[in-house]
C-alpha positions, 0 to 999 in steps of 0.5 A: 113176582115182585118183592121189596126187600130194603128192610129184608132183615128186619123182616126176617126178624120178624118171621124168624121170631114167629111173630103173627099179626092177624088183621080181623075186619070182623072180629070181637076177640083178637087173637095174640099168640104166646110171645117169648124171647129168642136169642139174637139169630146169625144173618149172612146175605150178599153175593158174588157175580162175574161182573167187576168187584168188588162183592160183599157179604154182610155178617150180622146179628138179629136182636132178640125180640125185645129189641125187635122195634129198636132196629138196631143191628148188631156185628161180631166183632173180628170175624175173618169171612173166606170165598172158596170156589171148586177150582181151589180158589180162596180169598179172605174178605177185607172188613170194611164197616158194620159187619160187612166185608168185601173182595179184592177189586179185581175179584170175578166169578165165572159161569160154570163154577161153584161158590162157597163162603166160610164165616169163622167168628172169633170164638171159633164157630164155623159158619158155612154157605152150600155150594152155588153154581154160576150159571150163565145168563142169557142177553137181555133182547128188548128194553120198553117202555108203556104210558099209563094214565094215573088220573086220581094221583098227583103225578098223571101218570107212569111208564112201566118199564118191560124186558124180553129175553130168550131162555136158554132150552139146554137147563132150568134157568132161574132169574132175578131182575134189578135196576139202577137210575142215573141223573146229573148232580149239578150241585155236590154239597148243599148246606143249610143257611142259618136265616133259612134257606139253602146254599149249593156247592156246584160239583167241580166235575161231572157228577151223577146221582145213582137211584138204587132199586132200594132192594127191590127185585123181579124174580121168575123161573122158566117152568112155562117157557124153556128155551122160548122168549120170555116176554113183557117182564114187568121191571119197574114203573118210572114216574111222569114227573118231568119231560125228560128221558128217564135212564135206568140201567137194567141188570138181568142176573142167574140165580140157583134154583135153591136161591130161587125157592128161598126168595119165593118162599120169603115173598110168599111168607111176607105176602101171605093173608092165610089163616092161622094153620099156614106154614110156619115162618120159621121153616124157610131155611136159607144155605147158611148153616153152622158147622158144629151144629146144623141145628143152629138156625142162621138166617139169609143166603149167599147167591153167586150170579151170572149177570148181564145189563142194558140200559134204556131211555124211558121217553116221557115226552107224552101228549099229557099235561104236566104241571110242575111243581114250583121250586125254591131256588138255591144260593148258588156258592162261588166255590166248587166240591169234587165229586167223588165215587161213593153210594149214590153218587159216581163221577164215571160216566154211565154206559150210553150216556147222552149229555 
């Protein structure tokens, strides 16, 4: 299973307003369901894992429907969000910008505890999280990589990139995939020339540009293979776009069984072609709940996951033919810029680097 969730919370907002598009091929009469406006909705959704910190937490609201098509996102101002664990554990949050918070740096979770977050707004609402358990996550045994032709697209082809790992017997194990790509950034800072063209800074110090997963993930559970090897999970695909090793860092991650049914339900929701009689978007509940009243719906879910990476060179020297794209150069500037650690970009050299 395979869901792309870098607009995750506009749709949300879509499924938490009951807003049905219903595409007829065939059809004389549309059908349009009764529109009505519903009140802004509380979203919360990050995580806590035993990798390095920091971890965050996004406290946001929806707009009511009529804003809808603006995707504007609106923050309480002055909440105050705690992490707890069942030790007796607790840290509150330090804000940083647009309703997102985050831990200590040193802040680490450990397999086999509980976590929880608690939301206090400044009116004084509660909002609470259900406990997670950590569980432990297997290694990842195998990276791969396979070549497949693309003869009817601009770019010849794709390596789709695999994992294999040995599920633990002892429990149910629920798993959810992601990646990050890193390639060298000659140049920091690019500016435009007033008669056209580009002007490039080159950085002053090694320098990588980090491709996220833009929200994308796998997700997976071991209902048909406990305790045996799970084999050619589809992670991504990289493009044939160059000759040159492709890195990609794979993170391997636990996730909850609770955590598990919420994210398939959202993809099952958001993929689903049914009829009119299908479930209700609005019956997938998250762990996020208001403590004064649990009749209040609060969208997303707070997961706390075990996490393992590898990273992997895809080969791209294939016996295909490439044709590259022609490419306006830059003026280069006698100056340099530092590179320094922000999204997108880091100056630490990736695990397994080769220069």
């Amino acid at each position: 299973m395979r869901l792309t969730i870098s607009n995750i919370k506009t749709r949300l907002i879509t499924i938490s307003s009951g807003i049905v598009l219903l595409v007829l091929n065939n059809c004389v009469t549309p059908f349009e369901p009764e529109r009505r406006d519903i009140d802004k909705q509380l979203v919360v959704s990050g995580s806590i894992t035993d990798g390095p910190g920091p971890h965050f937490i996004s406290v946001n609201y929806t707009p009511p429907y009529s804003d809808i098509k603006q995707k504007s996102y609106l923050y309480p101002n002055n909440a105050r969000v705690f992490l707890y664990d069942d030790t007796g554990y607790e840290e509150e949050l330090s804000p940083t910008t647009y309703g997102t918070y985050k831990t200590a740096d040193d802040t680490k979770g450990v397999p086999g505890r509980t976590y929880h977050v608690t939301i206090v707004l400044e009116n004084g609402t509660r909002y609470e999280s259900r406990p997670e358990l950590m569980a432990p996550v297997p290694a990842i045994d195998t990276l791969f990589a396979e070549f497949k032709p693309l003869p009817s697209t601009d770019v010849p082809g794709k390596f789709s990139v695999y994992l294999e790992t040995t599920d633990a017997p002892e429990t149910n194990n629920y798993y959810w995939w992601n990646w990050e790509h890193y390639e060298t950034l000659p140049y920091c800072k690019i500016v435009a020339l007033p008669g056209g063209g580009r002007l490039a800074y080159p950085c002053c110090n090694p320098c990588w540009r980090i491709t996220f997963c833009d929200g994308c993930f796998s997700l997976t559970s071991d209902y048909l293979s406990n305790g045996k090897r799970l084999r050619r999970q589809h992670i991504t695909d990289v493009p044939y776009d160059s000759k040159d090793p492709y890195y990609i860092m794979v993170k391997q991650q636990s996730i909850s069984e609770d955590a598990f049914k919420f994210w398939s339900a959202v993809y099952d929701q958001l993929n689903n072609t049914g009829g009119v009689f299908d479930k209700s978007p609005a019956t997938i509940q998250g762990n996020i709940f208001n403590v004064s009243d649990p009749t209040e719906q609060v969208l997303g879910y707070f997961m706390a996951n075990s996490v393992v990476q590898r990273y992997f060179y895809v080969d791209r020297n294939v016996d295909v033919l490439l044709v590259r794209r022609p490419f306006n150069p830059y003026e280069i500037a006698e100056t340099c810029v530092n590179c320094e650690n922000q999204v997108g970009r880091t100056n630490v050299m990736p695990p397994g680097w080769i220069n």
